[in-house]
C-alpha positions as CSV (number, residue, x, y, z in Angstrom):
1,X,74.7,45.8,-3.6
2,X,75.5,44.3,-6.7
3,X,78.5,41.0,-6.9
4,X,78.3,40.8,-10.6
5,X,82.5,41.4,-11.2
6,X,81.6,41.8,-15.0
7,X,78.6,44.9,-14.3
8,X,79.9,47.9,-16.5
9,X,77.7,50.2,-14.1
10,X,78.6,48.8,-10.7
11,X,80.1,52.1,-9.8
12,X,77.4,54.9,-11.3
13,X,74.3,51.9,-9.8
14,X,75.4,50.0,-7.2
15,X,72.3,49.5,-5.3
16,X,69.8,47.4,-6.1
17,X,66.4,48.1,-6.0
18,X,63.0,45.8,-6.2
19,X,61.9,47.1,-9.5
20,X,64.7,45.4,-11.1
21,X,66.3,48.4,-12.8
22,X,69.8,47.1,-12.4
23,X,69.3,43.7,-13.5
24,X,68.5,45.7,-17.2
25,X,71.7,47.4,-17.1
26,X,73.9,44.4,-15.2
27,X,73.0,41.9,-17.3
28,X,72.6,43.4,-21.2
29,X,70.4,40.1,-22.4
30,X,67.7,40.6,-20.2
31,X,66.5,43.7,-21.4
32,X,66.2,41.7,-25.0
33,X,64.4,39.6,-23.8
34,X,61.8,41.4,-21.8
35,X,61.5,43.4,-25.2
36,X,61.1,40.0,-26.7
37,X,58.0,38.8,-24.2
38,X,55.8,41.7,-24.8
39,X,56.8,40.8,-28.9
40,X,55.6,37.3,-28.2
41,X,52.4,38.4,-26.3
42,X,51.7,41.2,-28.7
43,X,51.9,37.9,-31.5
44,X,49.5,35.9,-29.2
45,X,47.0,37.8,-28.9
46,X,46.6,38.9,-32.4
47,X,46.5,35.3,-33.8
48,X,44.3,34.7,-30.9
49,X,42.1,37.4,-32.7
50,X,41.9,35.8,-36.2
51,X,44.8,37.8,-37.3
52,X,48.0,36.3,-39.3
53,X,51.0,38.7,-38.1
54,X,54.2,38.5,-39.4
55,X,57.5,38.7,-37.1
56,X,60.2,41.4,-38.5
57,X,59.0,41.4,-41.6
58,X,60.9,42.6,-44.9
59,X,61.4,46.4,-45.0
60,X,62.4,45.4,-49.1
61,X,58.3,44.0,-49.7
62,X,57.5,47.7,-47.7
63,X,58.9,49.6,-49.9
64,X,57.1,47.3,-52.6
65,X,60.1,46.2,-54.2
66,X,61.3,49.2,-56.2
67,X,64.6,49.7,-54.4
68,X,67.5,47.2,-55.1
69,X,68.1,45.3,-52.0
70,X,71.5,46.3,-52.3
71,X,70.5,49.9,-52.1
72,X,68.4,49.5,-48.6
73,X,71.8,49.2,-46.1
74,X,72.9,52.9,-47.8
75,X,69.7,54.5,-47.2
76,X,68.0,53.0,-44.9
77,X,70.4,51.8,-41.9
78,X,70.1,52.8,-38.1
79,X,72.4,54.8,-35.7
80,X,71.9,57.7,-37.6
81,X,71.7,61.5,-36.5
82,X,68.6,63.9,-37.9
83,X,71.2,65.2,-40.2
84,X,72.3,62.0,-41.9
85,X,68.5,60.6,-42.0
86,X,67.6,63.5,-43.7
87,X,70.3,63.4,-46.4
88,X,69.3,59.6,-46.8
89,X,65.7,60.6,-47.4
90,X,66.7,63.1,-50.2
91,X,68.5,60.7,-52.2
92,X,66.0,58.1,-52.2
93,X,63.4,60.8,-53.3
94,X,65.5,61.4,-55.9
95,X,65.8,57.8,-56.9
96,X,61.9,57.4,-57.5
97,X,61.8,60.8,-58.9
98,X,64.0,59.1,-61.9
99,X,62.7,55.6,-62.0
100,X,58.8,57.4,-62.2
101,X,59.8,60.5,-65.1
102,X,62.3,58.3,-67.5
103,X,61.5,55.0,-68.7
104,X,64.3,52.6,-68.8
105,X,66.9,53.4,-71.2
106,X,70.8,54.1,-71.1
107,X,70.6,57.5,-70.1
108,X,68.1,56.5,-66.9
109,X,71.1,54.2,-66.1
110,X,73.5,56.7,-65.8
111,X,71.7,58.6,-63.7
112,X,70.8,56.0,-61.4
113,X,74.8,55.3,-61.4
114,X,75.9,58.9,-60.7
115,X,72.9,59.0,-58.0
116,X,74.3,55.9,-56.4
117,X,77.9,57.2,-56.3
118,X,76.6,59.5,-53.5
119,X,75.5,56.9,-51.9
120,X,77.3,57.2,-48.4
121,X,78.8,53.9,-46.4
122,X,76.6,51.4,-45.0
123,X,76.5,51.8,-41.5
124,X,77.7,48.8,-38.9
125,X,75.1,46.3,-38.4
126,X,73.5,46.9,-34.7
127,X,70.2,45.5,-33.5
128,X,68.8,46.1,-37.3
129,X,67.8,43.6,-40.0
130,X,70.2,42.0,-42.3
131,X,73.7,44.5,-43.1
132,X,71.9,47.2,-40.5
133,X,68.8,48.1,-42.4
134,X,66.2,49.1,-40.2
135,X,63.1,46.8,-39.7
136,X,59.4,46.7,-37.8
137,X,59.0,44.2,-34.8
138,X,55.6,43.0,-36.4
139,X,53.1,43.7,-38.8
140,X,49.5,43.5,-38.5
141,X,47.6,42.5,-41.1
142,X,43.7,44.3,-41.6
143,X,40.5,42.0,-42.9
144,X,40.8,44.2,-46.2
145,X,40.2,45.6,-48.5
146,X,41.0,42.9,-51.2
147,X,42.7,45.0,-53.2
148,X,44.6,46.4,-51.5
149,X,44.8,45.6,-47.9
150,X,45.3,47.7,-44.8
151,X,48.9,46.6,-42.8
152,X,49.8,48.3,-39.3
153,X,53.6,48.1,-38.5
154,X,55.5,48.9,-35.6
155,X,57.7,48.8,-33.6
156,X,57.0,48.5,-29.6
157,X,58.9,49.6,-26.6
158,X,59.1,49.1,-23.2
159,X,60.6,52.4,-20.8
160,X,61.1,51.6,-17.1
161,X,59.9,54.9,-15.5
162,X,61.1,53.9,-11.9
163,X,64.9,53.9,-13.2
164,X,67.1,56.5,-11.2
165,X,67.6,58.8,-14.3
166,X,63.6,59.1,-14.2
167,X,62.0,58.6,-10.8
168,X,61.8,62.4,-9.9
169,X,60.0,63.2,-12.6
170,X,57.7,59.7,-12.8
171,X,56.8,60.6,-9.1
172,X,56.1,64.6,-10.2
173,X,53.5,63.1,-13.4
174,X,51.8,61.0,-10.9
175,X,50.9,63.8,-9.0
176,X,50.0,66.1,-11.4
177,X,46.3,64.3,-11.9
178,X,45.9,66.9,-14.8
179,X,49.6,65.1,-16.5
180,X,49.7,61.9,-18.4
181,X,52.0,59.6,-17.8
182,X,53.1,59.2,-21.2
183,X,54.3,62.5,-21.5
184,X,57.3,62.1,-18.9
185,X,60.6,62.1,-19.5
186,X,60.7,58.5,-19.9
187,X,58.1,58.2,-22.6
188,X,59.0,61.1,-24.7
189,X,62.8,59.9,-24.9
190,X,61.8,56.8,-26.5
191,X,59.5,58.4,-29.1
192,X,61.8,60.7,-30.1
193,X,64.3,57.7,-30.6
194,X,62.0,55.3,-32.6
195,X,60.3,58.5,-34.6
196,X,64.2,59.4,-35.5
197,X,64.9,55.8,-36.4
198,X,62.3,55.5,-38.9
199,X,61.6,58.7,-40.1
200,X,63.3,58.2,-43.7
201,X,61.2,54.9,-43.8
202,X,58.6,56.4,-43.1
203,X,58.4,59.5,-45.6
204,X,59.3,57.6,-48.4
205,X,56.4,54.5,-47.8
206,X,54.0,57.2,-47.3
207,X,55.2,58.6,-51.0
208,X,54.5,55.2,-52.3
209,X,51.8,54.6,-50.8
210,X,50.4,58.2,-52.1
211,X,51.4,57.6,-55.5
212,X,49.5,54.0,-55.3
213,X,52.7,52.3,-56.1
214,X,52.1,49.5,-53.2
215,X,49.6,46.8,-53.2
216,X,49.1,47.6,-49.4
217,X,48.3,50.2,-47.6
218,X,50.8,50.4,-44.5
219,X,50.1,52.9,-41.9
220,X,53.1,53.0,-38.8
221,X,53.0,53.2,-35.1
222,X,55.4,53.6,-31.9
223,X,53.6,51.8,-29.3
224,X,55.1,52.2,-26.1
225,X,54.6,50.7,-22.4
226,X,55.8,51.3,-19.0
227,X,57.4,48.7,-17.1
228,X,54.0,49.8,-14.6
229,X,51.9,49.3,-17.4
230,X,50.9,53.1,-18.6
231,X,50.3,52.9,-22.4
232,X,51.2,55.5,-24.9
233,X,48.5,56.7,-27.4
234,X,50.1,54.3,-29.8
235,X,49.7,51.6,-27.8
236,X,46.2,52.2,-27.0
237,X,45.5,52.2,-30.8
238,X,47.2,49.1,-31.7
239,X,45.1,47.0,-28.5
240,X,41.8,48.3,-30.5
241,X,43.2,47.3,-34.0
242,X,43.6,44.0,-32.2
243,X,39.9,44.1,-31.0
244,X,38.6,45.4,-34.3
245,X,40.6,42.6,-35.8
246,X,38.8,39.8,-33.2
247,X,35.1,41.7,-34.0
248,X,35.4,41.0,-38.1
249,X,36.6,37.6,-37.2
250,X,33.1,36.8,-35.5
251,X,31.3,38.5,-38.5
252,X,31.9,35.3,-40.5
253,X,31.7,32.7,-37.6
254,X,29.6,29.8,-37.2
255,X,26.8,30.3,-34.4
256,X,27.6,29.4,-31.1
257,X,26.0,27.0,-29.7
258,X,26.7,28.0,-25.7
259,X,24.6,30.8,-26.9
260,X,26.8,34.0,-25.9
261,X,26.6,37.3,-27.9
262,X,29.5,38.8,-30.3
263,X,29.0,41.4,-28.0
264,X,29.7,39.4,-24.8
265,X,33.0,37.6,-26.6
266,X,34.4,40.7,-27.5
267,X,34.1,42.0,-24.1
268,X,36.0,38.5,-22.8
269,X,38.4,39.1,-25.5
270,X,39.6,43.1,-24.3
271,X,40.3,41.7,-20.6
272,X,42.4,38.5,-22.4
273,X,44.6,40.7,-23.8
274,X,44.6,43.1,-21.1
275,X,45.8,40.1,-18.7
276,X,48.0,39.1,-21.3
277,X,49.7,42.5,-21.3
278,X,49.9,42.6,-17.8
279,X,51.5,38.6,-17.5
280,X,54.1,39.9,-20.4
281,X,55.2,42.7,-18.2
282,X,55.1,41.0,-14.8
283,X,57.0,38.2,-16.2
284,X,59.7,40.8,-17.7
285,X,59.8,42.8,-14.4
286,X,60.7,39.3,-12.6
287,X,63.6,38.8,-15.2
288,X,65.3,42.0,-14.5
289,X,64.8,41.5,-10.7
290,X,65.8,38.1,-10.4
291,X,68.8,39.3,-12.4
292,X,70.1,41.7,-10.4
293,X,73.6,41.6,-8.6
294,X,74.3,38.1,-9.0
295,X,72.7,35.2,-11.1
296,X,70.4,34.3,-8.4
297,X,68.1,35.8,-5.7
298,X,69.6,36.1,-2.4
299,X,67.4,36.1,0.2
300,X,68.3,37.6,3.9
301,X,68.7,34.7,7.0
């Protein structure tokens, strides 16, 4: 039973259970940082690779620059509904529908200024970047081209499937040998979140990136994981852009002297980050677990 006087869900969770599932909800910095462990692995292992990746980067270089950075906390903040994403996305199409048909005169400033007058509130700053603009975990530089270089960004999650709000229907997918796992309850909650979150992002990048206005080409993923370690599609992708990334890396490395094959490294590599996957997640399930009730594990006389 759980002796934490300060848990907000003592009453709706009071038991506590070996998965750790009340430590995430008993003690609100622990899910942080198991979010934080898998970030840090994810880093790891793509460095490990050859890659350079870059930790939240700036959604202001994403958008290349052409939106003031004043502008970014209107239109781009989280915490939104559909509705008010939607509305946010129209008005920044309309903002690069001016900037691209008028060149810069007065009349091109007024309508900027009566566009920005609809410009709604920013909204309260939450787990987002700087004055609640919404931002990627990482990005993942490609090899090339030179000109104008491939980027993956995204944002990962981790969904704890043996939680009481989704054990029924965990246990129901697992039976259903036809039935991923990704496509419980669990997994499809937190797509529908992220895809929400960033949807506005999203569209508009893609219009830049269209209209060859960027000098990148960023293409977007929701990588999820299960605290059991079942992988989204996402997810699957990004561990074989990592392993791509490792396989160019080799192309222009010196010959080994010990003798072993690109071939036989790469294979090495894909069970290194496998295992390093599997270590983030086992050290996060720990944290939750060891969390739970009281600040300390109890164990029976």
């Amino acid at each position: 039973m759980c002796d934490n006087a300060s848990c907000k869900k003592k009453d709706l969770f009071p038991t506590c259970d070996v998965a750790g599932n009340h430590g995430r909800v008993c003690h609100p910095g622990v899910k942080g940082q198991n979010a934080l462990t898998l970030e840090r692995t994810l880093e790891k292992v793509f460095r490990a690779a050859g890659g350079m990746p870059t930790r939240q980067p700036s959604t202001y270089s994403l958008l290349g620059g052409l939106f003031p950075k004043d502008d970014l906390s209107s239109l781009f903040c989280g915490n939104l509904s559909k509705t008010e994403s939607e509305d946010r996305r129209v008005l920044a199409m309309k903002y690069l529908d001016i900037i691209s048909e008028r060149s810069p005169d007065y009349q091109r400033d007024e309508e900027l200024a009566a566009l920005k007058s609809k410009y709604p509130k920013p909204s309260a700053k939450g787990d987002e970047d700087n004055n609640g603009i919404v931002r990627f975990d990482l990005k993942f530089p490609a090899v090339g081209p030179e000109d104008c270089p491939r980027e993956l960004w995204f944002d990962h999650a981790i969904v704890h499937e043996t939680s009481p709000s989704y054990a029924q229907d965990t246990l129901r997918v697992l039976k259903d040998a036809k039935e991923r796992v990704s496509a419980g309850k669990a997994f499809q909650k937190m797509l529908t979140k992220k895809t929400a979150k960033y949807s506005s992002l999203v569209s508009v990048v893609n219009r830049l990136s269209k209209e060859h206005k960027l000098d990148a080409q960023p293409s977007f993923l929701t990588p999820i994981i299960s605290s059991l370690g079942f992988m989204n599609d996402d997810f699957r992708v990004l561990l074989k852009f990592v392993v791509d990334r490792f396989k160019d890396s080799q192309k222009t490395a010196p010959r080994r002297m010990d003798g072993l094959s690109p071939k036989t490294l790469s294979g090495r590599f894909k069970v290194q980050v496998r295992n390093s996957i599997g270590f983030a997640l086992l050290k996060a399930n720990a944290l939750a677990t060891y969390n739970q009730g009281t600040h300390q594990t109890v164990k029976p006389p």
